[in-house]
C-alpha positions as CSV (number, residue, x, y, z in Angstrom):
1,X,-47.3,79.2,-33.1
2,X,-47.2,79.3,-36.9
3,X,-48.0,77.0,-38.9
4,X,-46.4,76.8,-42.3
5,X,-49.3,76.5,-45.7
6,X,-49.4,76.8,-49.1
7,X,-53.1,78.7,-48.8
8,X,-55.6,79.9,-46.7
9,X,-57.6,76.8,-47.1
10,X,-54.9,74.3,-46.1
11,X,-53.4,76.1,-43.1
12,X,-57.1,76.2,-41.8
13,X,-57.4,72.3,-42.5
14,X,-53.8,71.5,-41.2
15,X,-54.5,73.8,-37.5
16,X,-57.9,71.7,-37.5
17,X,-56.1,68.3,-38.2
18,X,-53.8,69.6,-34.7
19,X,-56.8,70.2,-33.2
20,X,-58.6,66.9,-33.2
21,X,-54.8,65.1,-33.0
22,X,-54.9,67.2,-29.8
23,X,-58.3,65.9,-28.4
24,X,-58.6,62.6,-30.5
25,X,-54.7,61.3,-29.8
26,X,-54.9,59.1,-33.0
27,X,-56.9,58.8,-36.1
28,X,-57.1,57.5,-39.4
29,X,-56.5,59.6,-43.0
30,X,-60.4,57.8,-43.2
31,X,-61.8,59.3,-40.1
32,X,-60.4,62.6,-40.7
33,X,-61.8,62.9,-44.1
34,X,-65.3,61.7,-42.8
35,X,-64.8,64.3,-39.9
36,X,-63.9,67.4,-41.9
37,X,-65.8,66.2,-45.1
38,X,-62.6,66.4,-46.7
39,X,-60.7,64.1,-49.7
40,X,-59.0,61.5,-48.2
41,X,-56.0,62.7,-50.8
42,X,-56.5,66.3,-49.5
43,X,-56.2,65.0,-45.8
44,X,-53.1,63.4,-46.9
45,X,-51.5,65.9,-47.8
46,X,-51.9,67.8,-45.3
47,X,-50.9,65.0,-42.9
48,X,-47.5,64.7,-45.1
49,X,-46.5,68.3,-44.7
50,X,-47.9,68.3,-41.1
51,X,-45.1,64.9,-40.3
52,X,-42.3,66.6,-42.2
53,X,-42.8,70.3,-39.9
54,X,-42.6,68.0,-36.9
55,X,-46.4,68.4,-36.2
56,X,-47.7,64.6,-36.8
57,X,-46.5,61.6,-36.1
58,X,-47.2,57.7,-37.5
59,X,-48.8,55.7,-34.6
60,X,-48.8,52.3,-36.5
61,X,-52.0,50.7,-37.5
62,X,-55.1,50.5,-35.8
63,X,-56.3,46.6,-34.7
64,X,-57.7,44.7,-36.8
65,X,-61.5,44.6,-37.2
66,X,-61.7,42.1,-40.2
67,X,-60.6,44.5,-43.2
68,X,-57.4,46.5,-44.1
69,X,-55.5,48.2,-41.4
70,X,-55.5,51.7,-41.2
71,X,-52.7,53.3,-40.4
72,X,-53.3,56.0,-37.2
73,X,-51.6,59.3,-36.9
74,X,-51.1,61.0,-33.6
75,X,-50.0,64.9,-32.0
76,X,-46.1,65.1,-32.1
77,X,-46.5,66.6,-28.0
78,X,-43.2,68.2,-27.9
79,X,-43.5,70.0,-31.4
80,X,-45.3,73.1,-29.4
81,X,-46.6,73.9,-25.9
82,X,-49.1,75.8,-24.1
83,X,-48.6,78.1,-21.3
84,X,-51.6,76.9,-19.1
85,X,-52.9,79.8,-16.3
86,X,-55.2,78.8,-13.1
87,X,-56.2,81.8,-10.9
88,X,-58.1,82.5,-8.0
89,X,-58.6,85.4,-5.5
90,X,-54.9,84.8,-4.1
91,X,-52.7,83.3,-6.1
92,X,-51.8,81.9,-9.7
93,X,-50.4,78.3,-10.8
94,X,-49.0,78.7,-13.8
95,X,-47.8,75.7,-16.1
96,X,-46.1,74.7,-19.2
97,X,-47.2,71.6,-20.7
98,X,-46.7,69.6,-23.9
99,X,-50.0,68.5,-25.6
100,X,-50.5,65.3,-23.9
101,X,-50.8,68.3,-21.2
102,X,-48.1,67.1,-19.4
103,X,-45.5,69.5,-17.5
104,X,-42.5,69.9,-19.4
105,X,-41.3,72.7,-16.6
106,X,-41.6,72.9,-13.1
107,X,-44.7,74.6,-11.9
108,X,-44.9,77.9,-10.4
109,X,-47.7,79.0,-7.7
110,X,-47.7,82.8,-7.1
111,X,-49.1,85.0,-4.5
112,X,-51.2,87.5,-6.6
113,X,-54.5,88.9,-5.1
114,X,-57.4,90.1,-7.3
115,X,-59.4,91.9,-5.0
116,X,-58.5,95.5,-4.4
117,X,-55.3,95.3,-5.8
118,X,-54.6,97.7,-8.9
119,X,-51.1,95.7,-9.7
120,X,-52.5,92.6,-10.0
121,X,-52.5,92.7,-13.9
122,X,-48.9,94.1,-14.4
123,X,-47.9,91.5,-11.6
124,X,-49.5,88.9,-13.5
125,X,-47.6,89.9,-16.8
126,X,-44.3,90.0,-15.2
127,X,-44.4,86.6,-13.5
128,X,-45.9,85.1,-16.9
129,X,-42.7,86.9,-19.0
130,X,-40.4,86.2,-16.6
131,X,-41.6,81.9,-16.1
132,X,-41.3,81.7,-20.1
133,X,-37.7,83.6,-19.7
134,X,-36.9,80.7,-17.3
135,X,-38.1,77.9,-18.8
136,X,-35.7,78.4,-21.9
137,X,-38.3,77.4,-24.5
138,X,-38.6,79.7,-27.1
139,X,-41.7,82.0,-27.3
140,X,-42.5,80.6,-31.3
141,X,-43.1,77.2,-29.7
142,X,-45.8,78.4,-27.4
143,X,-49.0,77.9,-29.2
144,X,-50.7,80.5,-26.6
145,X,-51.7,80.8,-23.2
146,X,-54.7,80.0,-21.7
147,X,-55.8,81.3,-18.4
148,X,-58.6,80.8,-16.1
149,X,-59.6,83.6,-13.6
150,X,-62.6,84.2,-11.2
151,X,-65.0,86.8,-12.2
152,X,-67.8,87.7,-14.6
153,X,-65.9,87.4,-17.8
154,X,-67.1,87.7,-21.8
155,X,-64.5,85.2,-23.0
156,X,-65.1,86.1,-26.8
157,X,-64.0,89.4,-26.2
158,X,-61.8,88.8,-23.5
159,X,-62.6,90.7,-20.7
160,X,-62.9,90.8,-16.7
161,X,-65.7,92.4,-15.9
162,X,-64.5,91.8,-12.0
163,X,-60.9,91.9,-12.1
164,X,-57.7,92.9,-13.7
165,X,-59.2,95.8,-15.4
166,X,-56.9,96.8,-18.5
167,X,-58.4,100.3,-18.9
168,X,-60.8,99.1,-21.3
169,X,-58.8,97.0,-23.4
170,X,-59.4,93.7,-23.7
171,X,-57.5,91.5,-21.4
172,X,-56.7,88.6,-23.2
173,X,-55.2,91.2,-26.3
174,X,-53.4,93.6,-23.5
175,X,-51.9,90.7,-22.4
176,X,-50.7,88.9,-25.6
177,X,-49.4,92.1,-26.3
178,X,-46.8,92.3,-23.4
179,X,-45.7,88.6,-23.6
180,X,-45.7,88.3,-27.4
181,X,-48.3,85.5,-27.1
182,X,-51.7,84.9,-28.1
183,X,-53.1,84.4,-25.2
184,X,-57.4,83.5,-24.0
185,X,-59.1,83.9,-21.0
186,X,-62.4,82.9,-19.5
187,X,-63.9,82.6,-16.1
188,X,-62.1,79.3,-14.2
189,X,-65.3,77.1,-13.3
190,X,-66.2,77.3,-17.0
191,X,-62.6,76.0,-17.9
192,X,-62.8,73.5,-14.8
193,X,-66.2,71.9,-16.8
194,X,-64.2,72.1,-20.5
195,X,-61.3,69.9,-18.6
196,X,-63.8,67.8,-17.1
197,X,-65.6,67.6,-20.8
198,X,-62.8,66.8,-22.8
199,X,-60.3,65.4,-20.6
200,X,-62.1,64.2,-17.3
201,X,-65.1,62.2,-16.1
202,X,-67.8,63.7,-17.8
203,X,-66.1,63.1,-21.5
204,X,-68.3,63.5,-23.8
205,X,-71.2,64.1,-22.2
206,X,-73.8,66.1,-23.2
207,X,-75.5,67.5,-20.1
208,X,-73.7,67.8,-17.4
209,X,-73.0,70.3,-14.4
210,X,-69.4,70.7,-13.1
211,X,-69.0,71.8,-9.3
212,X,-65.3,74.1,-8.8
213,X,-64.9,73.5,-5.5
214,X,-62.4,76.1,-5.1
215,X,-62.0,79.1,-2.2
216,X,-65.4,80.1,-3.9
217,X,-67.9,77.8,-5.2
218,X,-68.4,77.9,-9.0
219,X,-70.6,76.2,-11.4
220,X,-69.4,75.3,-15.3
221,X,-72.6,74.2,-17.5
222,X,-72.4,71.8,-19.7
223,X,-75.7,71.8,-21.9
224,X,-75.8,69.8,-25.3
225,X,-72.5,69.1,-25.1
226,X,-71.1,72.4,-25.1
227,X,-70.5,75.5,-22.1
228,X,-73.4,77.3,-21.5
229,X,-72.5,80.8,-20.9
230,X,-76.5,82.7,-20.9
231,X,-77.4,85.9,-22.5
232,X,-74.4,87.3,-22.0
233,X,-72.1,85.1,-20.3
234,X,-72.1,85.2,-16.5
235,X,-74.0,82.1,-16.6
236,X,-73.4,79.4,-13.6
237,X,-73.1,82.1,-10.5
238,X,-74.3,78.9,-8.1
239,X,-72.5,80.7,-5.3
240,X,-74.8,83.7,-4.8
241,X,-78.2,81.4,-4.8
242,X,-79.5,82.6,-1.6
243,X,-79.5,80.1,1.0
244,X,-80.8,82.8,3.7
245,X,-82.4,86.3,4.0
246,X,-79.7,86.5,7.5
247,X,-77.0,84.5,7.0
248,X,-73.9,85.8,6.5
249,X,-72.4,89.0,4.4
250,X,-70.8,87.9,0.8
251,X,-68.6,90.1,-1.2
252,X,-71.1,90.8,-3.9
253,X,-73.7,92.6,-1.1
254,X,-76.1,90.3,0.0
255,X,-76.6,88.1,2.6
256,X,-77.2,84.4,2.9
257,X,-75.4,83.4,-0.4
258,X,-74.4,79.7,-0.5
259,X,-70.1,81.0,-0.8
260,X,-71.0,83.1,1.8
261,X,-72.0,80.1,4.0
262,X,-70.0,77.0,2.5
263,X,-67.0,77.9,0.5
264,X,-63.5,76.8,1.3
265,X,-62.3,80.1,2.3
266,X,-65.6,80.3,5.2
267,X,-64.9,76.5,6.5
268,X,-61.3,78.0,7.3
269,X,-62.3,80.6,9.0
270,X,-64.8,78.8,10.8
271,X,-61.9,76.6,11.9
272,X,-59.6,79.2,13.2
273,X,-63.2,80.4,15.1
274,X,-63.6,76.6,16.9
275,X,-59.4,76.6,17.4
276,X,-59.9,79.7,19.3
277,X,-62.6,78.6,21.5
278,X,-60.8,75.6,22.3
279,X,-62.1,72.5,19.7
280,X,-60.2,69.1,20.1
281,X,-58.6,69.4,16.3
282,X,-55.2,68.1,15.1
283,X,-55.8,71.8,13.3
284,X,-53.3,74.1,14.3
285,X,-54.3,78.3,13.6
286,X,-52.8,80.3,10.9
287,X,-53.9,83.8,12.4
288,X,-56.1,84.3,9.4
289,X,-54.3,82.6,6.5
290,X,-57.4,81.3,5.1
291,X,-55.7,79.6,2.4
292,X,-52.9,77.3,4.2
293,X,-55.8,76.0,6.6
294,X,-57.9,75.7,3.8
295,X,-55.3,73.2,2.7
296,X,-54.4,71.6,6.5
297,X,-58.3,71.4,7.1
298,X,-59.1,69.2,4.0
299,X,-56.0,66.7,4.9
300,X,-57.0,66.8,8.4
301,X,-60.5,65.9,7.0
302,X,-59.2,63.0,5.0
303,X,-57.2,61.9,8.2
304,X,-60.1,61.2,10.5
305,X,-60.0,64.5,12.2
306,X,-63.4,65.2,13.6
307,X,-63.5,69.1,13.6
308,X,-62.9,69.1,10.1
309,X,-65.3,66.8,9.2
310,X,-67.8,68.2,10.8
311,X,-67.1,71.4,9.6
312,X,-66.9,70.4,5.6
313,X,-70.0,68.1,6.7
314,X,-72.2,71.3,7.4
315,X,-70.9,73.0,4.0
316,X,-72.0,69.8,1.6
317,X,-75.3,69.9,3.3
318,X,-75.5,73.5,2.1
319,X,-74.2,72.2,-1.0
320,X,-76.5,70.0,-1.7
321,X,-79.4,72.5,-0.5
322,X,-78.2,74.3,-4.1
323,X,-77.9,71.7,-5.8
324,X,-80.9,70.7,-5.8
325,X,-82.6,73.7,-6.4
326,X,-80.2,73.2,-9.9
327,X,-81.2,70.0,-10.1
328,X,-85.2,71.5,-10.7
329,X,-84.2,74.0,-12.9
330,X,-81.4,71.9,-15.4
331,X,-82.1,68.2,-14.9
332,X,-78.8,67.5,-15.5
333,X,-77.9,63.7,-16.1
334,X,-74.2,64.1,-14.4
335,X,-73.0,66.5,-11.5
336,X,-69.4,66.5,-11.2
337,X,-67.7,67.6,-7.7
338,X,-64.8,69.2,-9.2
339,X,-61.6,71.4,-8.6
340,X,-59.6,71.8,-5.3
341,X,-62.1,70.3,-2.8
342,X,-62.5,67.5,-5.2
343,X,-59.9,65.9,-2.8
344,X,-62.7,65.5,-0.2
345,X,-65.6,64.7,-2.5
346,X,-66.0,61.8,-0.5
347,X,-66.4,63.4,2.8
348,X,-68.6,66.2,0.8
349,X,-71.0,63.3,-0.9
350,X,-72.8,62.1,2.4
351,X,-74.1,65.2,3.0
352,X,-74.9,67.1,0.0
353,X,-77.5,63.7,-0.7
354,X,-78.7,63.9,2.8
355,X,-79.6,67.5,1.3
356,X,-80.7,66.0,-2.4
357,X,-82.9,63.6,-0.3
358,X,-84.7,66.3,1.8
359,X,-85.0,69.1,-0.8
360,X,-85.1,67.5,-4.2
361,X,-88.3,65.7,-5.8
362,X,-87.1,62.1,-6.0
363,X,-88.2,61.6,-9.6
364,X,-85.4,64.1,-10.3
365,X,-82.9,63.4,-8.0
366,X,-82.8,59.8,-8.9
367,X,-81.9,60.7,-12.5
368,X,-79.0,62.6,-11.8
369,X,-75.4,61.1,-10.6
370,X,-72.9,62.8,-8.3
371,X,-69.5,62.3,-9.4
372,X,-65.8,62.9,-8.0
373,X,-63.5,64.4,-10.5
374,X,-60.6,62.5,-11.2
375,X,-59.0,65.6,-12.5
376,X,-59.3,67.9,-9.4
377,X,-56.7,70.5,-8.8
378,X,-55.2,69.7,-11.8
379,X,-58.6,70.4,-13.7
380,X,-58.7,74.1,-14.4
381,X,-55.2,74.1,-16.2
382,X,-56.0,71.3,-18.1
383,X,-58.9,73.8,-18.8
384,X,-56.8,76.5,-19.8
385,X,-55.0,74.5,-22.6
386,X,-58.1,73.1,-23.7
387,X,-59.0,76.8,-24.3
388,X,-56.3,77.0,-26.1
389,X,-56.6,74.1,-28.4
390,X,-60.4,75.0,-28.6
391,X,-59.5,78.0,-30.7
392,X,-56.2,77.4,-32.8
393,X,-57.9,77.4,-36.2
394,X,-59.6,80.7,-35.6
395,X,-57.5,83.1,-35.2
396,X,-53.7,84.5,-36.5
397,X,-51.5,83.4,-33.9
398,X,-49.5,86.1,-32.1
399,X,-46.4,86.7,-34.7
């Protein structure tokens, strides 16, 4: 998305005024000026221009607090879009939404497996082409796409380390090259604790650690109020603490891991196990399609069904078992239960403080709060158009 400028200097300031419109939802000519240590006439300028290229709109004034009444401005959220991305090991949600990051076309979820699949990346390509072909809006009002994926991921240079290898390439550039679009990735529980940042239940705080409750488990850092990625970003791998030296196999080679033992995708299969061998469930077996009893097993969970609260019972005591060995090392002030199991947090918080209470030194424990998202499912898109809002004044957008 281009934005039109009369100079370096004021196309930078106008992308940054869209920015904290985006984020902010209204402010003042004053507050902007104070916030980008800018003229208020400079700042007023740039708002002028910004109102007559559709950008900016006039809010009315703020209330009264005993002075003059400013006058707010706000984000025109139908002047450009984002193409918002959330992945995991099977499928993709993609979304466009306006930049109140609602949907402004219908959703579409699509069967695409990362593991051991050398087509996932052209596949991926052609159902993003082909949903922005659909959708009718034109590729100049796209202002990128954002995408969240699984996998150990340098998000400044935009590659998978894990998946959708683009023979070298960077991914996020490959693929803004085949849909015309600037387009950023990074790995989906960081995106999940940006949403839940900017957006969600831990806004605006400064230390925080966000739980993606997904088919995996993942862990976004929040650390003086910004993602903390490590030494070289692979930061937050929560779901290969070792629970065990003999539990079970995970995918990365060792045993015992905590996804190995408690993520989504195990709890299903456990279920189909205890169908098999006769359990009293309202559970019905999906001969090994983890996912769609993934899904039956959480509502079942949230219906009174005792199978599957038993079974999610046992994975937020494991839960909790790392978590507090987190807790130790980060003292965090919020934990946030966050993604797609977010939707049986409360099922999952019984058990992972049974855990917190046996494992974690109470002086810790007690300072540190376990939240429900609010966000949930909805988190990690949310995440993927903050990403892109996070970097519009840094780059040339895809022409």
């Amino acid at each position: 998305m281009e934005i039109k400028s009369t100079g370096v200097k004021s196309g930078w300031l106008k992308n940054m005024i869209i920015k904290r419109l985006y984020f902010d939802k209204a402010m003042s000519c004053a507050g902007l000026s104070q916030l980008f240590d800018k003229s208020i006439p400079s700042i007023a300028k740039a708002i002028n221009e910004l109102i007559k290229e559709g950008f900016v709109i006039e809010q009315g004034y703020a209330p009264s607090s005993g002075g003059r009444r400013p006058l707010m401005y706000a984000i025109n959220t139908n002047a450009m879009f984002i193409l918002a991305v959330a992945m995991d090991q099977l499928s993709a949600r993609i979304q466009l939404i306006d930049l109140n990051n609602n949907p402004v076309a219908e959703m579409a979820t699509v069967e695409l497996k990362l593991h051991n699949n050398d087509d996932a990346l052209p596949q991926l390509i052609s159902h993003l082409n082909n949903y922005v072909e659909e959708s009718g809006i034109a590729k100049k009002k796209i202002a990128g796409i954002g995408i969240g994926m699984p996998g150990f991921i340098n998000a400044v240079e935009g590659i998978n380390y894990t998946y959708l290898d683009a023979g070298g390439e960077s991914l996020s550039k490959y693929i803004a090259k085949e849909t015309g679009i600037t387009t950023y990735i990074d790995n989906d529980s960081s995106l999940i604790a940006l949403a839940e940042q900017k957006f969600g239940i831990a806004r605006s705080q400064q230390e925080v650690m966000v739980i993606n409750l997904g088919w995996g488990i993942g862990l976004g850092m929040i650390i003086d109020g910004k993602i903390f990625r490590g030494y070289n970003g692979f930061a937050g791998e929560l779901s290969h603490i070792p629970l065990s030296d003999n539990g079970a196999l995970c995918v990365c080679g060792k045993r015992g891991c905590l996804e190995a033992e408690a993520s989504m995708l195990v709890v299903a299969e456990k279920a189909e196990e205890g169908i098999k061998k006769g359990r009293v469930t309202s559970l019905k077996p999906h001969n090994g399609q983890s996912k769609l009893m993934g899904e039956d097993l959480m509502e079942a969970a949230n219906q009174g069904d005792q199978f599957a609260i038993e079974l999610l019972t046992d994975a937020g005591y494991k839960i909790g078992k790392a978590l507090a060995i987190l807790i130790h090392i980060m003292n965090p002030a919020n934990i946030v239960l966050s993604g797609r199991g977010a939707k049986v947090g409360k099922i999952l918080m019984a058990p992972i403080q049974q855990a917190l209470h046996k494992y974690c030194i109470p002086r810790l424990s007690s300072g540190t709060e376990l939240l429900i998202s609010s966000l949930g499912f909805d988190a990690e898109l949310i995440g993927a158009a903050v990403l892109v809002m996070e970097n519009f004044d840094k780059e040339e957008r895809a022409k």
